[in-house]
N, C-alpha and C positions, 0 to 999 in steps of 0.2 A: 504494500500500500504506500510504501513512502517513497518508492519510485514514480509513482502517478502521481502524487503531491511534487514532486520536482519534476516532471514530465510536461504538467499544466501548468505552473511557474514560471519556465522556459516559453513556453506557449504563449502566456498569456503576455509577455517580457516581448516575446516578437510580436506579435499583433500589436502592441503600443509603438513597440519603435515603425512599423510597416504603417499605421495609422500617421505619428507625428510626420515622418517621412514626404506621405503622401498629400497630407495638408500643407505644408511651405513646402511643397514642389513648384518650382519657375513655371511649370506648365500649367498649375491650377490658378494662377493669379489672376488672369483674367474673367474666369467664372467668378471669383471672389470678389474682385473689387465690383462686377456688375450687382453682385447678388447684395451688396454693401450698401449699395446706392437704391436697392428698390424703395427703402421705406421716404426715401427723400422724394423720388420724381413724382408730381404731378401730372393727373393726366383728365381730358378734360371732363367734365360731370360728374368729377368727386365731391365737388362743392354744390350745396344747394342754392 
């Protein structure tokens, strides 16, 4: 059992690094900074 207890540790240790990784990737930046800016644009007939 306490080879699965460090099995999933290990596991769980890469999935975080493969997540941080994948969020500050140069390639995702631009998905982000669009995704950044939606609560700001207006668009028209939001106002009454």
């Amino acid at each position: 059992m306490v080879w699965f207890h460090a099995f999933f540790t290990v596991f769980l240790f890469a999935l975080f690094i493969a997540i941080v990784l994948w969020a500050f990737s140069p390639r995702r930046k631009k998905a982000f900074d669009e995704a950044a800016r939606l609560p700001l644009e207006d668009k028209r007939g939001d106002h009454p």
